[in-house]
C-alpha positions as CSV (number, residue, x, y, z in Angstrom):
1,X,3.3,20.2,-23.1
2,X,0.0,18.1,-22.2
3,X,-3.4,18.6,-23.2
4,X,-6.3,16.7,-22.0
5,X,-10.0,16.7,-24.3
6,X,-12.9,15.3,-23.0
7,X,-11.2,12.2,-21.6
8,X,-13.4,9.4,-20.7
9,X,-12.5,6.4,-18.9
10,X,-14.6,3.1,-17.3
11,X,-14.2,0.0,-16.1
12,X,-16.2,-3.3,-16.0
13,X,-17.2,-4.6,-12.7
14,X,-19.6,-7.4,-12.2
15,X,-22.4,-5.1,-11.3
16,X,-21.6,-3.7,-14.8
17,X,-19.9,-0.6,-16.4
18,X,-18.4,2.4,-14.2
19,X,-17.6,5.5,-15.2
20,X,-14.2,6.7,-13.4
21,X,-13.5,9.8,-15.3
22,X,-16.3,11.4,-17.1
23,X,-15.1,13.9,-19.9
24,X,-12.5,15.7,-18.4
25,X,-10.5,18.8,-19.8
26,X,-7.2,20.2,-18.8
27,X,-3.3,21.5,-19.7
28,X,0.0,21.4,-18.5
29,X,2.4,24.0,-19.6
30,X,6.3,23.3,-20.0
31,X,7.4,24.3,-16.1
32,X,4.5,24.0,-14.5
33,X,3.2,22.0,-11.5
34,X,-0.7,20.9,-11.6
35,X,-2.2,19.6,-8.6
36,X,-5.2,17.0,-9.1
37,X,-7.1,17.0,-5.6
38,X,-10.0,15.2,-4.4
39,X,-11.0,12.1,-2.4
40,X,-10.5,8.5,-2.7
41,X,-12.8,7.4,-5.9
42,X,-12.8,11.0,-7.6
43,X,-10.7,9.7,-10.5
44,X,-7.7,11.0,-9.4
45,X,-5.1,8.3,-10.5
46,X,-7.5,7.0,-13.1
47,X,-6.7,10.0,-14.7
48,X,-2.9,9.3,-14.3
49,X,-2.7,5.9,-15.3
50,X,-4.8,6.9,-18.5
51,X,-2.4,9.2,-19.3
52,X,0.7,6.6,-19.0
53,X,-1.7,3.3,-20.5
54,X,-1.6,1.7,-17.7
55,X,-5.1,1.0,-16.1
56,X,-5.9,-1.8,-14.5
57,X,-7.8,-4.9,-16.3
58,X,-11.3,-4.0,-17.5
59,X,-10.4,-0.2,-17.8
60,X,-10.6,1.6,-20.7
61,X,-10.2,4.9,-22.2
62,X,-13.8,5.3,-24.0
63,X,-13.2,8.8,-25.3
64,X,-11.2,12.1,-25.6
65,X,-7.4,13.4,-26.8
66,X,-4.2,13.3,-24.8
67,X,-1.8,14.9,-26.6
68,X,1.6,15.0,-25.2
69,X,3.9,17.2,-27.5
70,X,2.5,16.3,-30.5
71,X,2.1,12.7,-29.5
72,X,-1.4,11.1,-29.7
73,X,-0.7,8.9,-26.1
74,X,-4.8,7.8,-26.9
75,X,-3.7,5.9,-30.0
76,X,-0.2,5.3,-29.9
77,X,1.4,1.7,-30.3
78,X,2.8,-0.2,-27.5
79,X,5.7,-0.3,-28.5
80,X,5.8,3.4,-28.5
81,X,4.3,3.9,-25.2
82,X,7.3,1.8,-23.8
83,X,9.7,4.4,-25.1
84,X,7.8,6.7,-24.0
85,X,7.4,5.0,-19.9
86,X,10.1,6.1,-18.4
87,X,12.5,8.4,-20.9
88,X,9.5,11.0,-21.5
89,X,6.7,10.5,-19.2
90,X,7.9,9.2,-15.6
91,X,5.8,8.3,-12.2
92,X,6.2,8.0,-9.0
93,X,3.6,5.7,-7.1
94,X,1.7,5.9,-4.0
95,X,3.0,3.3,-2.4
96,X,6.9,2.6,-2.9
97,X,7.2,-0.4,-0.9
98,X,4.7,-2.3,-3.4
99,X,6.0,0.1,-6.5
100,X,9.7,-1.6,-5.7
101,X,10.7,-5.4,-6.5
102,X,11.0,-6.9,-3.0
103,X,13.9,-9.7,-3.7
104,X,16.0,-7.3,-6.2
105,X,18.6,-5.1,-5.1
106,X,17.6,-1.5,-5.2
107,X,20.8,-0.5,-7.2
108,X,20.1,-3.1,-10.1
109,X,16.3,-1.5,-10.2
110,X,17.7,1.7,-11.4
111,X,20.0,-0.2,-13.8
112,X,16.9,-1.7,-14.9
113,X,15.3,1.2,-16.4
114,X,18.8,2.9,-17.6
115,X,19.3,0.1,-19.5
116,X,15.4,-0.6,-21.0
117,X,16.0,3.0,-22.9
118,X,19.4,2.9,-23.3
119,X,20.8,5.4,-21.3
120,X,23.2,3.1,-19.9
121,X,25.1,0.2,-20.6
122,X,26.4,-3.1,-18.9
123,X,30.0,-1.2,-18.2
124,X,28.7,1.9,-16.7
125,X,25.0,1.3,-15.2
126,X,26.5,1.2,-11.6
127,X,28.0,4.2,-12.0
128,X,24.8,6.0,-13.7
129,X,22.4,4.2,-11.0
130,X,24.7,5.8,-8.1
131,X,24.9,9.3,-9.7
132,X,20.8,8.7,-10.0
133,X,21.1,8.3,-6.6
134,X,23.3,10.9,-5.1
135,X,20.8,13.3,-7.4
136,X,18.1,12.7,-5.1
137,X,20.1,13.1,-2.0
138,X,21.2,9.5,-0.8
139,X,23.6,9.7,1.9
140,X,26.3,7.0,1.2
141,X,24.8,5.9,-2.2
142,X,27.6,3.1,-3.3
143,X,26.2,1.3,0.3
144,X,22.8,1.6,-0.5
145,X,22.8,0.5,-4.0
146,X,23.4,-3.2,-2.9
147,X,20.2,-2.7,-0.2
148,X,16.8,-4.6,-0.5
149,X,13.4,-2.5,-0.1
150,X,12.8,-4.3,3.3
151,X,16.7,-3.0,4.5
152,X,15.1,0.7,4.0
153,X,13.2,3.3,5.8
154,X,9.7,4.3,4.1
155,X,11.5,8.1,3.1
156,X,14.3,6.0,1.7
157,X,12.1,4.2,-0.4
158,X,10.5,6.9,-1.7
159,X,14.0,8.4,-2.9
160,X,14.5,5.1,-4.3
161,X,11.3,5.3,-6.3
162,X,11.8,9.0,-6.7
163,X,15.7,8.1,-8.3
164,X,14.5,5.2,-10.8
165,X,11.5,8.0,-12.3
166,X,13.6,10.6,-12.7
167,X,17.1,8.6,-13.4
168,X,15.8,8.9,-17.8
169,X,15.2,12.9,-17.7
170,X,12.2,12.9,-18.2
171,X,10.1,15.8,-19.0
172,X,6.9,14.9,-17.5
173,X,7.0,13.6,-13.4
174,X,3.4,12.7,-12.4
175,X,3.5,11.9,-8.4
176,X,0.5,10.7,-6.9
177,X,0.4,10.4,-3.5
178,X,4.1,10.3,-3.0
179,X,3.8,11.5,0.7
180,X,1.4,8.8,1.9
181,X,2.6,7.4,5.1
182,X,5.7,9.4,5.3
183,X,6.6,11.6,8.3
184,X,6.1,14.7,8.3
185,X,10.1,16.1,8.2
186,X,10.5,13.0,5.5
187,X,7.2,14.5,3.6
188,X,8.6,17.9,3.6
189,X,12.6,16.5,2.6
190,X,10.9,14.6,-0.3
191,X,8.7,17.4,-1.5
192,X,11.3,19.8,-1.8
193,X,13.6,17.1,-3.5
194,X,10.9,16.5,-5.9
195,X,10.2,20.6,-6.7
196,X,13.9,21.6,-6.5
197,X,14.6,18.6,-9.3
198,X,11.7,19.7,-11.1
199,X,13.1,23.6,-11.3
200,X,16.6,22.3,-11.9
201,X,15.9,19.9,-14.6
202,X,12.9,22.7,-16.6
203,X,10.5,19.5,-15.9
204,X,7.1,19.4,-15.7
205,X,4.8,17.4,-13.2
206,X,1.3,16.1,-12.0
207,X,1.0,16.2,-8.4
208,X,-1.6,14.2,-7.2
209,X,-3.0,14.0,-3.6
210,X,-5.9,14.1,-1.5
211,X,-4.2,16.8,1.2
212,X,-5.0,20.4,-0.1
213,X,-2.6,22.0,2.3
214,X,0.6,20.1,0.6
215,X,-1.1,21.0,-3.0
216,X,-1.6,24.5,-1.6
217,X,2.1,24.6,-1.1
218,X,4.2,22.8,-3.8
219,X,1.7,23.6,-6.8
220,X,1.2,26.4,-9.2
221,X,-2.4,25.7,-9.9
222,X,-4.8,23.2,-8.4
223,X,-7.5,21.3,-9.9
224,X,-10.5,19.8,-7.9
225,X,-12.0,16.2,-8.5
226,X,-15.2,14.9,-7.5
227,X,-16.8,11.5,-8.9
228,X,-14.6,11.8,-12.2
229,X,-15.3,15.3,-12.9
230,X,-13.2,18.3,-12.3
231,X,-15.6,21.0,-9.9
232,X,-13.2,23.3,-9.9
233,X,-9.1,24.9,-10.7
234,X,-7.0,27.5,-10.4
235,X,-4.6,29.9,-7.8
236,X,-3.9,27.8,-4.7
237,X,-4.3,31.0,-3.0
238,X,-7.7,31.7,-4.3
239,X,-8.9,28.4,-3.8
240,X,-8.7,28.4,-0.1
241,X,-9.7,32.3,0.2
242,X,-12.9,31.5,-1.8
243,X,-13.6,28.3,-2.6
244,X,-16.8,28.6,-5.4
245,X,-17.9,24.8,-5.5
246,X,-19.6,23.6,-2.3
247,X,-17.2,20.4,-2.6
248,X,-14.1,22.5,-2.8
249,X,-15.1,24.2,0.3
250,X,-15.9,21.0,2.2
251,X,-11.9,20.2,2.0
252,X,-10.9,23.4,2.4
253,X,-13.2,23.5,5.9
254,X,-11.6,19.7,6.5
255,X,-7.8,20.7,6.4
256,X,-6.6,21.4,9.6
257,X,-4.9,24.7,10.4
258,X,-3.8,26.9,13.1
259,X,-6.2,28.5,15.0
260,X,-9.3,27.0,14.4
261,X,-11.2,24.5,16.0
262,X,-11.7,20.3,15.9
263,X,-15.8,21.0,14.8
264,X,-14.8,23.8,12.8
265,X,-13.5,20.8,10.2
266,X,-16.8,19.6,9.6
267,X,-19.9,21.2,7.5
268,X,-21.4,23.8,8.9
269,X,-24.4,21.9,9.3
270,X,-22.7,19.3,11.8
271,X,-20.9,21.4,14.0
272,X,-22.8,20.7,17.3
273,X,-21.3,22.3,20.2
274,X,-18.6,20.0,22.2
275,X,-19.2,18.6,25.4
276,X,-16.7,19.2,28.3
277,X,-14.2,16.5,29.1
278,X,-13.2,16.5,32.6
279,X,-9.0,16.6,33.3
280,X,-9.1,14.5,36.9
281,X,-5.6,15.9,39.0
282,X,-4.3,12.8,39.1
283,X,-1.9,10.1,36.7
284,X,-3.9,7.2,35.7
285,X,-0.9,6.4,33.2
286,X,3.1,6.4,35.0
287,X,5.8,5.7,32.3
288,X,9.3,5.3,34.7
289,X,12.3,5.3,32.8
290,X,10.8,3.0,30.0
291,X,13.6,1.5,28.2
292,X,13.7,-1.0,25.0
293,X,16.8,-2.8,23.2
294,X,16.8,-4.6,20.3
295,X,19.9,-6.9,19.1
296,X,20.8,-5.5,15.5
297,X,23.4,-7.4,13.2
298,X,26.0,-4.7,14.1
299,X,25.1,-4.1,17.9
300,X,22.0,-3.3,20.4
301,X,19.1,-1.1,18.7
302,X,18.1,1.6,21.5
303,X,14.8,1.8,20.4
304,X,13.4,3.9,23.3
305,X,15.9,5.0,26.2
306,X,14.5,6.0,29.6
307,X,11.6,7.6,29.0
308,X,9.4,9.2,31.3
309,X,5.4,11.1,31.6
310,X,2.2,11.2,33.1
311,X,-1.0,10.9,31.6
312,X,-3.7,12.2,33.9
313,X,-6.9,10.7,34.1
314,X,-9.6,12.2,31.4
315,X,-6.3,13.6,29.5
316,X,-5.3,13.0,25.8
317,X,-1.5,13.4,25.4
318,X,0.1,13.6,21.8
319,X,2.6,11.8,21.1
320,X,4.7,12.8,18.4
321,X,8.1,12.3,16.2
322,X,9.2,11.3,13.1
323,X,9.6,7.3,11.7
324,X,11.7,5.8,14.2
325,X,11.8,7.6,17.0
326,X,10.2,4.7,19.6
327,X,6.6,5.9,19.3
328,X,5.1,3.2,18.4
329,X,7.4,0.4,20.3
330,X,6.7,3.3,23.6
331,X,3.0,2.9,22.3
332,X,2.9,-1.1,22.2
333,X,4.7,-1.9,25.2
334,X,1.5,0.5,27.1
335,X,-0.3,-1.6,25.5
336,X,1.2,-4.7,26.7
337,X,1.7,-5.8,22.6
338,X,5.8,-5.8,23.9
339,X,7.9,-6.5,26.9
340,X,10.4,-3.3,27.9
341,X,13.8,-4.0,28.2
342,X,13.8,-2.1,31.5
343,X,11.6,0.4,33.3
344,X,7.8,0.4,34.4
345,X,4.5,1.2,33.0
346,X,2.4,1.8,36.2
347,X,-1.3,1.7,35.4
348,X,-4.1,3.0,37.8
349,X,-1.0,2.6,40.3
350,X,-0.1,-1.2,39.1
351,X,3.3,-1.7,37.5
352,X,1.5,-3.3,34.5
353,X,5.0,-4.7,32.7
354,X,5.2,-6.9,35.4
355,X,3.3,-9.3,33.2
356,X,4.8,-10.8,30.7
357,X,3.1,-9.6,27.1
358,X,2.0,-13.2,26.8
359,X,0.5,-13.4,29.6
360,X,-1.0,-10.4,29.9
361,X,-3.3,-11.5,26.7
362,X,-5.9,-13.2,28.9
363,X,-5.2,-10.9,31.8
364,X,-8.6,-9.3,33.2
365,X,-6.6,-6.0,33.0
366,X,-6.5,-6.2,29.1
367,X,-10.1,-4.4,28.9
368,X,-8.9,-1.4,30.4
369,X,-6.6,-0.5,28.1
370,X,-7.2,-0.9,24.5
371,X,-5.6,0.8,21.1
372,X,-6.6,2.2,18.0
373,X,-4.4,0.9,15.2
374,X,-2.3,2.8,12.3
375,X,-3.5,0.5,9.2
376,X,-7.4,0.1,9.6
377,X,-6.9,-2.4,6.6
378,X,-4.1,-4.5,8.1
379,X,-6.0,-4.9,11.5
380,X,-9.2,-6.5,10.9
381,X,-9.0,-10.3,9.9
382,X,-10.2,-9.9,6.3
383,X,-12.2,-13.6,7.0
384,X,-14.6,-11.6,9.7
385,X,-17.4,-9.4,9.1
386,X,-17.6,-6.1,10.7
387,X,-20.0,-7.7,13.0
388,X,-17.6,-10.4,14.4
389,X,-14.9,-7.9,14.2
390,X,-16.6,-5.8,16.7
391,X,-17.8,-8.6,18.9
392,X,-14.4,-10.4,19.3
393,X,-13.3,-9.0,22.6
394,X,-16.7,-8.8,24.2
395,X,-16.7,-13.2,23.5
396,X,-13.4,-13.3,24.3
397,X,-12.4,-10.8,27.7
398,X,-16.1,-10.0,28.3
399,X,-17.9,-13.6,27.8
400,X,-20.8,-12.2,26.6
401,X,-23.7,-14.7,25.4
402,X,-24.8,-14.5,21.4
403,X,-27.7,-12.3,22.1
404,X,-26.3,-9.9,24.2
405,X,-23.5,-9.3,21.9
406,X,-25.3,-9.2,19.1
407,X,-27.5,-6.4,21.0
408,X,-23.9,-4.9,22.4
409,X,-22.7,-4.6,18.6
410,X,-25.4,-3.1,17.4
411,X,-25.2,-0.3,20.4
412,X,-21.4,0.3,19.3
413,X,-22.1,0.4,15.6
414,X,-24.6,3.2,16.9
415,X,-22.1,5.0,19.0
416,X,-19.6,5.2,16.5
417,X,-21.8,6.4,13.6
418,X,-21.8,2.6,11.3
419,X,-24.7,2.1,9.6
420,X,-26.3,-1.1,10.3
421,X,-26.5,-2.5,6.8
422,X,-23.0,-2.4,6.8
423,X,-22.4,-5.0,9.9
424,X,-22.3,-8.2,7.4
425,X,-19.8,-6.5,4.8
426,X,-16.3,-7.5,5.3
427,X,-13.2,-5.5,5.4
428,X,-12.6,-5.2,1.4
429,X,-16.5,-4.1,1.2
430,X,-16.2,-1.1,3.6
431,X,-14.4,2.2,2.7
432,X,-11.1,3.6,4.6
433,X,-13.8,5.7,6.6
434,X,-16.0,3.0,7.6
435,X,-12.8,0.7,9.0
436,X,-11.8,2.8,10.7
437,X,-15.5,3.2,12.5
438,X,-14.8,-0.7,13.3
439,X,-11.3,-0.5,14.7
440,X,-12.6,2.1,16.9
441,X,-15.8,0.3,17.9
442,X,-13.8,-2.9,18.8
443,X,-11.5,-0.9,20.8
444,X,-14.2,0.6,22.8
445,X,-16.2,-2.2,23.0
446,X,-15.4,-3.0,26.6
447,X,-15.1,1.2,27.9
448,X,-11.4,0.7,28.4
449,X,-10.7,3.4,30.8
450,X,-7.3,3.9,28.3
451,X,-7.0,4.4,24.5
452,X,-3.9,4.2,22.9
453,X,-4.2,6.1,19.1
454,X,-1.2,5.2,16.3
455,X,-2.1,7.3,13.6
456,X,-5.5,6.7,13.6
457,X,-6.5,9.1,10.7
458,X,-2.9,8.4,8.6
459,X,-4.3,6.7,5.6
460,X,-8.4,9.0,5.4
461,X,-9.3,11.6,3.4
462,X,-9.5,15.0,4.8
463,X,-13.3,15.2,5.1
464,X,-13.3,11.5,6.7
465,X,-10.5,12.0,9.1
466,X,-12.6,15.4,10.2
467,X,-15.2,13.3,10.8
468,X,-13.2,10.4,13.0
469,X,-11.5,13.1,14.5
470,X,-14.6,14.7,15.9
471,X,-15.8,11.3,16.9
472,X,-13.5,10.3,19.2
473,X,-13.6,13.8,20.3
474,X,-17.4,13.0,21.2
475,X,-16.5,9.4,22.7
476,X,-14.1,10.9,25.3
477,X,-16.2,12.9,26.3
478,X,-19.3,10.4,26.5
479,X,-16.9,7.6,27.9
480,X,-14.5,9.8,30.1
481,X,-11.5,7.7,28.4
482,X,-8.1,9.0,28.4
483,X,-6.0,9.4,25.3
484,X,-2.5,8.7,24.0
485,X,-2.5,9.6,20.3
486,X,0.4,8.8,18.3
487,X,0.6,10.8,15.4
488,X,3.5,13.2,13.1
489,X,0.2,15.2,12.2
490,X,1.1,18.3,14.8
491,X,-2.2,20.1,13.3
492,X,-4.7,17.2,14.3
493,X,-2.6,16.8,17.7
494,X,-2.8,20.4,18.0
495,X,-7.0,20.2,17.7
496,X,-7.0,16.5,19.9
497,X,-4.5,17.0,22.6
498,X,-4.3,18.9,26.1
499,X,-0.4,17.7,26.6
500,X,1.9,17.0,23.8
501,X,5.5,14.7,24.3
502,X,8.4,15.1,21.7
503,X,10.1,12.4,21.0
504,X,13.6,11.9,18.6
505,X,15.6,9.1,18.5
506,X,14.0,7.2,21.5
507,X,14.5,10.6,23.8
508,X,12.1,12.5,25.2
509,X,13.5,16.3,24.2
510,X,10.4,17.9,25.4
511,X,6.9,18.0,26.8
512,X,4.2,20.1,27.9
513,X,0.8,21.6,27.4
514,X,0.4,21.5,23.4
515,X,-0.9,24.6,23.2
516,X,2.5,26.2,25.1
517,X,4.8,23.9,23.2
518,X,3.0,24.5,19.5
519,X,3.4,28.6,19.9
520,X,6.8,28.7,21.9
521,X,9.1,25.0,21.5
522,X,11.7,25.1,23.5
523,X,13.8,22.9,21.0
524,X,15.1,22.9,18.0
525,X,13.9,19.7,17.1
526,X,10.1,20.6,17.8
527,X,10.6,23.5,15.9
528,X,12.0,22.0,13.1
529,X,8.7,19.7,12.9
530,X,6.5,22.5,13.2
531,X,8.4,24.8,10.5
532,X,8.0,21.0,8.4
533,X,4.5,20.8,8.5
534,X,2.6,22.5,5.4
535,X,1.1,25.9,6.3
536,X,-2.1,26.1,4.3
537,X,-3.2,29.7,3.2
538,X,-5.9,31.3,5.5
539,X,-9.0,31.8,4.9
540,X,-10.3,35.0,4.1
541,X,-12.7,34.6,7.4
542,X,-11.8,32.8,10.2
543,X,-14.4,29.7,10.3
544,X,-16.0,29.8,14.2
């Protein structure tokens, strides 16, 4: 159905011409799903926007064939690659808040693209952009078609994006990352939309992604990218048994599994041995019947409803559920970012939501408990250097003077592995890795005796978020901080956590050591997130 010859493609920067993809080589057969792995900047979506003409200004294809059923998609027209967008060749984007028009109704988005290749008209585009809907599984569908992005869930979105590529029947679906940021029971409910739809409709598709162990498991073949090159394809299976290119067996080693352990992620090279954190017998961290309300247009929100745990001192509890379930609002109201409704946080034996949230801002309490945040991009000022990012609470709760910050800063950039050059660059110059080395320095700029985790690793690479992982591995240890990390990812809380709490729909429905909850859950709900998450294969020898 697709082949791929020697395909080039480059861009021009100010520091002059990259090379993105460099003479790549590859087919699709009618059926079959290809997955294109590899790391942020290995030319992953390059390669999928060459293929549907739409890179971004200053890229350009520079050489090869892409020939898709007879169709030269190098040198066709325009006009003929619009016909084609869509009806033939379909994608779904990475992101599908920013892939969907924020002040248009979702329904008349589908309608949109029935109508642009005629597979609908003015009469009966409601109808068709419904039964695209129901296709992919939209509950209530007529409701929904009148909804806005910002009125839906993330997994909603997706289906929404996942409705409007495949409302034309098209033969080609190429997905790239269409899992980012999803949960991990909506991950697994859209995966198996997408293949099911793929088998029922004889489709074929590009899956594109940077997690091996979702490629592993939804893809007939796998091909490896590295700096615009392919290293290495074939069996799934095979890849993981025996990788052959060093790179290939760097993510394998990076994907977290069952049964191995947090350094056996990194190279073999780095894998010092672990120093002991100490577990003190007693609760540093009291949550009492923690309640929150919201008021919603039809009625209260119970966003979190009477929770209770303990977090011992020198512990790191996971905390873990899908979208929704009053992990975060639980996690920001620890952290004093929210009042609770009702209920008590008690801190170091201090009912800490005494204080006002407001208040508590310039409370001399704040440095003991800091947080971690989801979106490394989102929470650094994009006006402050990595430098003043870092010093910002030691000015503001610590006082420090100019030079001992500046000599403070440079200790944390140490601690957490950021290379000094990089102290003057500003967010948009740093990678996803290195952002997330200043969101962590900031927060542990002070030793808060309490660090608070949402989904620190989300958004990184597999080989980066090894590396993150291990370091705040290190840094509890060195710092004897206690943990609460919020995450869906039950292998990483598996390899961070001592204690693991379940949360669905603002309940806690169980807790206990992860270990005994991750081998034997005692309900249905934790079992249906650990039968969700992707099972990688094994390797053929256990990594030690």
């Amino acid at each position: 159905m697709l082949s791929v010859r020697d395909l080039a493609v480059s861009f021009q920067t100010r520091r002059g011409e990259v090379n993105a993809v460099r003479g790549i080589s590859f087919d699709l057969a009618k059926g079959e799903i290809l997955g294109i792995v590899g790391e942020s900047g290995s030319g992953k979506s390059v390669t999928s926007y060459a293929l549907m003409r739409i890179l971004d200004a200053g890229g350009v294809i520079r050489a090869g064939e892409v020939q898709y059923s007879g169709l030269d998609l190098r040198r066709a027209s325009e006009r003929a690659m619009t016909d084609v967008r869509g009806r033939e060749i379909s994608m779904i984007f990475q992101n599908p808040r920013a892939a969907l028009n924020p002040i248009r109704k979702v329904g008349h988005q589908i309608e949109d693209v029935l109508r642009q290749h005629a597979r609908a008209t003015r009469q009966d585009s409601r109808d068709k952009a419904i039964a695209a809907m129901q296709a992919v599984r939209i509950k209530d569908a007529e409701s929904r078609f009148d909804a806005y992005p910002f009125e839906l869930s993330g997994g909603m979105c997706q289906r929404i994006v996942c409705a409007i590529a495949l409302a034309c029947d098209p033969r080609l679906l190429i997905a790239d990352e269409p899992t980012t940021g999803l949960d991990i029971t909506t991950q697994k409910a859209v995966m198996d939309l997408v293949r099911d739809l793929i088998r029922e409709r004889q489709m074929s598709s590009i899956l594109i992604t940077h997690d091996l162990g979702l490629a592993a498991q939804y893809c007939d073949r796998i091909m490896v990218m590295k700096d615009g090159e392919i290293v290495e394809q074939g069996d799934p299976a095979r890849i993981f048994e025996a990788p052959r290119h060093p790179y290939s067996r760097r993510l394998v080693d990076a994907t977290p599994r069952a049964g191995e352990s947090i350094r056996s992620l990194l190279p073999p090279a780095d894998r010092t041995p672990l120093k002991p954190h100490v577990v003190q017998p007693r609760a540093l961290v009291q949550v009492r019947d923690l309640t929150k309300t919201y008021a919603g247009k039809s009625g209260p929100v119970h966003a979190v409803r009477g929770i209770s745990f303990d977090i011992m001192q020198g512990q790191s509890v996971g905390l873990v559920g899908e979208s929704g379930c009053g992990k975060s609002t639980t996690s920001e109201i620890m952290v004093r970012l929210q009042d609770a409704t009702s209920g008590a946080v008690i801190f170091d034996g201090t009912d800490i939501t005494a204080t006002p949230a407001r208040a508590y801002a310039r409370d001399p309490r704040r440095a003991d408990i800091q947080m971690v945040f989801q979106d490394a991009t989102d929470s650094l000022n994009p006006r402050h250097s990595a430098r003043q990012t870092i010093a910002e609470p030691l000015r503001r709760l610590a006082g420090m003077g100019r030079a001992q910050c500046a000599a403070r800063v440079d200790e944390l950039a140490a601690l957490v592995g950021l290379p000094h050059s990089l102290l003057d660059r500003f967010p948009h110059q740093l990678s996803g890795g290195q952002k997330a080395r200043v969101g962590i320095a900031r927060a542990v700029a002070l030793e808060p005796r309490f660090l608070i985790l949402d989904e620190p690793t989300a958004a990184l690479d597999v080989s980066i978020q090894a590396v993150v992982l291990n370091l705040l591995v290190d840094l509890r240890a060195k710092l004897g901080m206690t943990y609460l990390f919020v995450s869906h990812d039950l292998h990483v809380v598996r390899l961070l956590c001592d204690h693991v709490v379940v949360m669905k729909d603002g309940v806690i429905c169980e807790q206990g050591p992860t270990q005994s909850v991750m081998a034997n859950p005692g309900n249905a709900y934790t079992k249906t997130l650990l039968d969700a998450a992707p099972k990688p294969p094994a390797r053929r020898q256990p990594q030690t």
